[in-house]
Legacy VTK file of the C-alpha trace (Angstrom):
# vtk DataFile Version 3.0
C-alpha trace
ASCII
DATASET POLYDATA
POINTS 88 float
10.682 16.310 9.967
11.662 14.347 12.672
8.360 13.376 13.979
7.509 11.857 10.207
11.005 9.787 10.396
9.754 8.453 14.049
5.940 7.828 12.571
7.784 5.444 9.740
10.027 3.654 11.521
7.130 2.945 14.101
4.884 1.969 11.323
8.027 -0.096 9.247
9.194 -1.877 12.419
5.345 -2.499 13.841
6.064 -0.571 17.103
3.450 -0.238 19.558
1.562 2.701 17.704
2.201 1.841 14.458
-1.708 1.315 13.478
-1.959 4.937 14.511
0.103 6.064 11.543
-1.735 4.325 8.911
-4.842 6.793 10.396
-3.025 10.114 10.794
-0.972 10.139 7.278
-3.679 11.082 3.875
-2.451 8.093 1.704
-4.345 5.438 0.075
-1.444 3.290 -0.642
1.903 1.544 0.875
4.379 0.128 -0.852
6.827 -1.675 1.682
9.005 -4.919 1.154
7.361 -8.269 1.537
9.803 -8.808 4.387
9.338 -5.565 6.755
7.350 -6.168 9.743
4.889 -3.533 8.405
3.494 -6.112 5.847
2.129 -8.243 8.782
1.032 -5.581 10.120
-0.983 -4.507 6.641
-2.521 -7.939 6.143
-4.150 -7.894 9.285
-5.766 -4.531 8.995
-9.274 -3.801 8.054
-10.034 -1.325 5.693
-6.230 -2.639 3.826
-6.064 -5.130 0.707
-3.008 -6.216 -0.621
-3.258 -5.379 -4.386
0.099 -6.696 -6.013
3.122 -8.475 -4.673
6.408 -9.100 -5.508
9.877 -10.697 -4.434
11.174 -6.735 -3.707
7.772 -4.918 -2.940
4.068 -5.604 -1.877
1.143 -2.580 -2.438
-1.206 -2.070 -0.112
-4.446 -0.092 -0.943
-7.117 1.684 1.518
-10.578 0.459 0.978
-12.410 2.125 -1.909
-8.187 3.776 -3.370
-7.939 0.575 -6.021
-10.709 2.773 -7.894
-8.558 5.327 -8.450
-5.901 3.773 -10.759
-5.703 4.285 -13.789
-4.759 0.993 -15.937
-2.388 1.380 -18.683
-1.491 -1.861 -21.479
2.323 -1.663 -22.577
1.887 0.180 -25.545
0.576 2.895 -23.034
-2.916 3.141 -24.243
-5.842 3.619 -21.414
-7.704 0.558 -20.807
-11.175 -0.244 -19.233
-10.462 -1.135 -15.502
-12.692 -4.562 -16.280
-10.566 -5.438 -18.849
-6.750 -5.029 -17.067
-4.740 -8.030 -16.633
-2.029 -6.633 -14.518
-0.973 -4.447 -12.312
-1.951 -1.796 -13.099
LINES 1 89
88 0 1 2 3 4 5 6 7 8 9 10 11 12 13 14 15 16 17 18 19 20 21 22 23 24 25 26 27 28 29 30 31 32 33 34 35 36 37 38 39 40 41 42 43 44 45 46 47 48 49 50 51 52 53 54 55 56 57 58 59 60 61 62 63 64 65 66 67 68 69 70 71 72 73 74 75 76 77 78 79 80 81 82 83 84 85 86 87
């Protein structure tokens, strides 16, 4: 809808407003490029934590959402949360 298209670009670009969206969407994670505007706008927000970044993408997880991953090694067998050394 349109009014979801004018909530992203707000939040992408950091329009005035743009905090508002991060409260009235049910996600507990953004992915946006490292150079959007949005990512400034992510570091500084409470209740956010940057949880991996790359050149191409940085992931941003609500307090208390990192819990709900599910780690994986490459050979695609579950591991232990306190044992993962990557992402996830």
């Amino acid at each position: 809808p349109q009014r979801v298209l004018r909530d992203y670009l707000s939040f992408y670009l950091s329009r005035p407003g743009a905090e508002r969206v991060l409260a009235a969407y049910p996600h507990d994670f953004a992915i946006i490029p490292p150079a959007a505007q949005a990512y400034t706008l992510l570091r500084g927000q409470r209740g956010w934590k940057l949880i991996y970044q790359d050149s191409g993408a940085a992931i941003f997880a609500r307090a208390g959402a990192a819990n709900k991953l599910a780690p994986i090694d490459p050979s695609g067998a579950p591991v232990e949360p306190a044992n993962a050394g990557f992402f996830p």
